[in-house]
N, C-alpha and C positions, 0 to 999 in steps of 0.2 A: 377618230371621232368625226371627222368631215365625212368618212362614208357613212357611218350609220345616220348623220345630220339628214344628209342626201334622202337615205330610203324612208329615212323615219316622215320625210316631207312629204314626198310622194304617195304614202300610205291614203288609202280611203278610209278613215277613225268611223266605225259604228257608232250611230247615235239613237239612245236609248226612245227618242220621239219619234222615229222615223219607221213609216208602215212598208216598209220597199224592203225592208230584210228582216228576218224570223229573227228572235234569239237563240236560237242555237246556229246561225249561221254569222250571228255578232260574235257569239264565244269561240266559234272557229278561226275566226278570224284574226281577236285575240290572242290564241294559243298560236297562230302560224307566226303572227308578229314577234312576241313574244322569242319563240324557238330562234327565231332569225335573230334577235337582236342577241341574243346568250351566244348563239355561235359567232357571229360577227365580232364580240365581246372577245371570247375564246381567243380567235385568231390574233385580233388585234395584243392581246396579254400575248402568245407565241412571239411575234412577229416583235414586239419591243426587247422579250427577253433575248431572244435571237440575236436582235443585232448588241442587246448592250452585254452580251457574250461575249462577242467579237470585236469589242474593242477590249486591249490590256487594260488594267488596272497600271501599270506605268509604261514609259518608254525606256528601254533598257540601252543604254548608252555604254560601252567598255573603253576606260582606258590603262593601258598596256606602260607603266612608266617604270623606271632607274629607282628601286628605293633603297637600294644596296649595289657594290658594286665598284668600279671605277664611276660611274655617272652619276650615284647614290646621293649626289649635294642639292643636285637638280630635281632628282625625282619627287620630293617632298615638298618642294616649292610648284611644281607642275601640278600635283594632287590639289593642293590648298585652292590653285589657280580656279581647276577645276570643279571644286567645291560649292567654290563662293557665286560661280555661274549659275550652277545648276540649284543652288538655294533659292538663288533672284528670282530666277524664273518659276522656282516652284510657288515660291509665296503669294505668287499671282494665281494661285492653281494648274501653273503647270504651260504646255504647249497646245495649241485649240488645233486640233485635228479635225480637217470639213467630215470625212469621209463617214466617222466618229460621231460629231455634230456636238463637241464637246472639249475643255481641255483635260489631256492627260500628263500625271507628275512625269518629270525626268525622274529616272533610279540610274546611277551613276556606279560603275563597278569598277572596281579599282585593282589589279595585278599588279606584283612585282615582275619584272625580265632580269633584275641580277644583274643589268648592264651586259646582259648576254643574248646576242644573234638568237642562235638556238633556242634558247627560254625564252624570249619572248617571240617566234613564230609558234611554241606550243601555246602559249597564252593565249594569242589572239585565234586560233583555234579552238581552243574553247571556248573563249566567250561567241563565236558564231555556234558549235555544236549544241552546246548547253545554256548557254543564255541568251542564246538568238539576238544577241544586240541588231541594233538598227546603224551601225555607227562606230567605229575607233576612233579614239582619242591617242596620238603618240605621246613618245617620252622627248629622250634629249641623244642629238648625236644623227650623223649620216649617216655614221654604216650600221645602227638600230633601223634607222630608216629605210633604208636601200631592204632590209631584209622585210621590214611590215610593208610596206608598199606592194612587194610581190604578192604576199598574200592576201592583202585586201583585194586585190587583181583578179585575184584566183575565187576569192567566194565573192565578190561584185559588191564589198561593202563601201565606202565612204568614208575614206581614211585620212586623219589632221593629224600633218606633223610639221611640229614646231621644234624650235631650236636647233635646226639644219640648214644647211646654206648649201648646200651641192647642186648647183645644177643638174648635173650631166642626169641624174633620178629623171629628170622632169622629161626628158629626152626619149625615152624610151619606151611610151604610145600608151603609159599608163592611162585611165578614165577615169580611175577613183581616187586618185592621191588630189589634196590641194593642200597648198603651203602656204599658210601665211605669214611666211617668214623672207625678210630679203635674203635673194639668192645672190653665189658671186658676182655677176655681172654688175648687177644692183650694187650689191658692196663696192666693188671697183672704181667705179662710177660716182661712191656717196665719196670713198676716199679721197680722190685726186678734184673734187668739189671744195670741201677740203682747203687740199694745198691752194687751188684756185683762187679761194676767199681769200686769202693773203696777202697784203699790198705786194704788186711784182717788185716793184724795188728791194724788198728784204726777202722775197719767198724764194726759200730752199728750191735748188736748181738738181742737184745731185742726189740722190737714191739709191739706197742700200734694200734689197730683197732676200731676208731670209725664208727658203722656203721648207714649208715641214712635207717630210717626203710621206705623204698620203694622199688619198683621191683626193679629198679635200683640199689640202695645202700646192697640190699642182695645180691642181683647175684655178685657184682664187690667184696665184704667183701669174698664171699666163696670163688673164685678167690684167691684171697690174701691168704686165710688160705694155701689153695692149694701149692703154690708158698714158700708160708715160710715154709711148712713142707719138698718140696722137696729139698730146697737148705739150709737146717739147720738153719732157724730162731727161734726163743723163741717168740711166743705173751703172753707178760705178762698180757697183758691186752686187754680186746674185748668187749666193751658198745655199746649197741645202742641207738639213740636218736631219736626225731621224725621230720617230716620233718622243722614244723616250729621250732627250738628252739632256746627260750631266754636264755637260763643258763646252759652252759657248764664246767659248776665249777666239778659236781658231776664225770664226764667221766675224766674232770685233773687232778682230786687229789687223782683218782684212777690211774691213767698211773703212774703220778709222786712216789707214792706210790710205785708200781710195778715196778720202776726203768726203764721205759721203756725211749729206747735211740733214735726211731726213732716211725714218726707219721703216717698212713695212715689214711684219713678221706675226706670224698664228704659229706662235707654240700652244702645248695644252696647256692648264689652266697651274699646275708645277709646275711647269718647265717655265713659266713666265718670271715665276717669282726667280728661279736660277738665272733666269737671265737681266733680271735688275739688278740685281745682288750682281755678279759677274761683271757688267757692263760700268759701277760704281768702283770695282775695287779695280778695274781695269783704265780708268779715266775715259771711257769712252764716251764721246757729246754728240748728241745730235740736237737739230734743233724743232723738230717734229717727228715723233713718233706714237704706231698705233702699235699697241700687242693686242692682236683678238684673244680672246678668250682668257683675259687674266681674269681671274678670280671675284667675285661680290669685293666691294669696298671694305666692309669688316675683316675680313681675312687678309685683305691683297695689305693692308696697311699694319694690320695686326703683324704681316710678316717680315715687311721690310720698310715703314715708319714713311716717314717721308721722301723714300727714294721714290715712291710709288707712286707721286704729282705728276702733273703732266700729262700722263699717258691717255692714249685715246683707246675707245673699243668703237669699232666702225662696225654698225649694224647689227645692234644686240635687238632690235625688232620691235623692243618696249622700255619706258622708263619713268618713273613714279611722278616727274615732274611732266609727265607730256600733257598739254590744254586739250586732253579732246573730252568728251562727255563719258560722263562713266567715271572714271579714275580718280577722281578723288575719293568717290564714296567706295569705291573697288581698298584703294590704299587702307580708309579706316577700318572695313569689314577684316583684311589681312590684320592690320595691327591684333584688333579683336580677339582675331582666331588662334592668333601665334602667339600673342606678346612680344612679338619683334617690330621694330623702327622699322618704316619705309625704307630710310637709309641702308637697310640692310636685304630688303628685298628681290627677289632674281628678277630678272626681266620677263621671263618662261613666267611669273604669274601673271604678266597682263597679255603676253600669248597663249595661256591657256584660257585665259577667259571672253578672249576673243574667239575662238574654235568653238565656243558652245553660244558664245553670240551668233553667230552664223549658222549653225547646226540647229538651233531651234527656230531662227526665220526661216530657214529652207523647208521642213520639215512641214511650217505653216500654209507655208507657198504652194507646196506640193500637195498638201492637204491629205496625205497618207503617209503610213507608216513601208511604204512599198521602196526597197532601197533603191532600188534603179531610179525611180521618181523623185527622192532625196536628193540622188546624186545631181539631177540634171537640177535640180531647185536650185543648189549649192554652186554649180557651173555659172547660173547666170545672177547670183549675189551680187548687190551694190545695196552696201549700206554702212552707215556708222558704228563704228568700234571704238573699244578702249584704246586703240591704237589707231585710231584716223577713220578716215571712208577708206573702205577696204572693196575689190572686184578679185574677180580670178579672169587669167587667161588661159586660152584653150590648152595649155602643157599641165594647168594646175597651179602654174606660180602665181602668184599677187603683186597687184598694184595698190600700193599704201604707201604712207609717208616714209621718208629713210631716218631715221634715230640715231646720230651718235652721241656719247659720254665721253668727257674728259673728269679723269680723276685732278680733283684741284682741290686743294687744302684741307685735304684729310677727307673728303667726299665724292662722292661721284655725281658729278653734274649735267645737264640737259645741254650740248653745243648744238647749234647748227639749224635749227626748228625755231621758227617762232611761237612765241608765248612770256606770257608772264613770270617765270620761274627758267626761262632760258641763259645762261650765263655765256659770256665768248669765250670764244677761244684763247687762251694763256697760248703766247706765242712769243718770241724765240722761249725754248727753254731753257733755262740757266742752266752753266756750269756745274758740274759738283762742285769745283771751287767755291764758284759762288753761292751757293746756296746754303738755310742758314738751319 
């Protein structure tokens, strides 16, 4: 419109009073205007269809999660997570794309991997071949990880995986992985902060390390050595066990033995329950201990009732009581969706709904849908999440707040964080004797 404005000004208009030009050299002149202005018209119709060609009608988003499986608890609370992101944003009309000069909807693709390596590198292969996504979304687990990270590598997408804690991924010159999830070091660190917070006068001096023999359970164990030799811990005791195991007698009666006062140990999310259960009919006491990865609070109590107080999960990454912006309205949207209590909530839904927080300001930033240009948008993220102000460093890990839960009287509680919904830490832990 501003060109034709331009020529249409510039034009000399025929005026029908005027002795300086014939009419038949008015009507020509007319008809030259005229023709300019229909083709200029023309183009201008081209030139809008053209480009509103070439923007999608959405931005196609893939994530690859556990909906069956050994992982299969997770992957549906990952989904939801994901869901409720990509709703938010849409009901705004979407992501404003400069390049575009418009917003476009997220469309959100959701695969199963079966909790299987294999299944889910074919996944994410198709969703780059045939859905051209812009973007994965992970599921749950490091060695799921360890295997999509390669291949986001490999096709140059921009790849979020959450509920992984392995460092050593981050290590290995990746570009496109980022996690925003605390990694070991992070954990170690939130841990033995922790025991710190503890008046010295009662705080557990002695330390028992069971460690589960995977990448995972080694890396986060040498961590821990690390951390208790710097701040003057005693590990009286340091067993490994493997990943599936029935009979945790042999690693208790070793600790117990060894007088050890406080527990670190990441069995899988069964093997926890075995070892509450075991740890109870064995009288064994400690008087701080974390199990990572025991089970959501309805199951972990459903299974073994009030044995299951006490226990810490150091570095679940999210938790329904944390004060940052977003989560409460995050919390009722899930209640909504599911029909399930917060209280029963995974943490993987407020890490996954931070991964599409972040993924649609980067995409902003970047002002195209061009993945390499996501990525670097994404590289230099600072901004507030469901789960804190969130940054990435050049490996891909995050800098956010550290999250622990203590399971306390039938619930899973916010320790360690401030806020209004933060509860302390229950410390020494009673006996079984004692307890009622």
């Amino acid at each position: 419109m501003c060109t034709v404005f331009i020529l249409a000004r510039g034009t000399k208009y025929p005026e029908a009073n005027k002795n300086t030009a014939s009419k038949e050299e008015s009507m020509k002149t007319w008809r030259a205007l005229l023709i300019g202005l229909s083709v200029l018209m023309l183009m201008g119709s081209w030139v809008f269809r053209t480009e509103a060609a070439s923007a999608p009608e959405t931005i196609k988003v893939g994530a690859v999660v556990s909906l069956s499986g050994p992982f299969g608890s997770q992957g549906p609370e990952q989904r939801v997570g994901y869901q409720i992101a990509v709703d938010d944003i849409n009901k705004d009309g979407g992501v404003f794309v400069k390049e575009s000069g418009k917003k476009i909807p997220l469309e959100l693709i959701v695969l199963d991997d079966e909790s299987d390596p294999i299944k889910l590198v074919s996944r994410l292969e198709t969703l780059n071949s045939t859905n051209k996504v812009v973007a994965y979304l992970g599921g749950f687990g490091s060695s799921m990880h360890a295997a999509g990270a390669a291949i986001a590598e490999k096709n140059k997408i921009p790849y979020f995986g959450i509920a992984f804690a392995l460092y050593s991924i981050h290590q290995q010159g990746y570009k496109y992985l980022f996690s925003p999830f605390p990694k070991s070091p992070q954990q170690a660190v939130g841990h033995f902060d922790l025991l710190d917070s503890i008046p010295k006068n009662i705080r557990p001096q002695k330390i028992a390390i069971f460690e589960l023999e995977d990448d995972w359970g080694k890396e986060l164990s040498g961590f821990w050595r690390k951390e208790a030799a710097k701040r003057g811990y005693t590990i009286v005791s340091d067993k490994k066990h493997p990943l599936v195991c029935k009979d945790f007698s042999p690693l208790l009666i070793a600790a117990k033995s060894a007088g050890a006062e406080a527990l670190l140990s990441l069995p899988t999310p069964g093997d926890s329950i075995t070892l509450m259960k075991q740890m109870k009919q064995l009288d064994v006491n400690f008087k701080f201990m974390i199990v990572m990865r025991a089970p959501p609070g309805d199951v972990w109590f459903k299974a073994i009732g009030e044995a299951g107080n006490y226990v810490i999960l150091g570095g679940p990454g999210w938790h329904y009581n944390v004060p940052f912006p977003g989560a409460k309205e995050l919390i009722s949207k899930y209640e909504k969706m599911t029909g399930n209590k917060a209280e029963v909530m995974s943490s993987s839904v407020g890490n996954s709904y931070t991964c599409v927080q972040i993924l649609a300001d980067s995409i902003t930033r970047a002002g195209t849908l061009d993945r390499a240009k996501i990525r670097d948008a994404i590289a230099k993220a600072d901004m507030m999440t469901v789960q804190g102000r969130t940054t990435f460093n050049p490996d891909g890990t995050a800098n956010m707040p550290f999250i622990s839960v203590q399971y306390q009287h039938g619930k899973s509680e916010l320790i360690g964080i401030p806020g209004p919904n933060t509860k302390p830490l229950l410390y020494p832990i009673p006996k079984w004797s004692e307890r009622h």
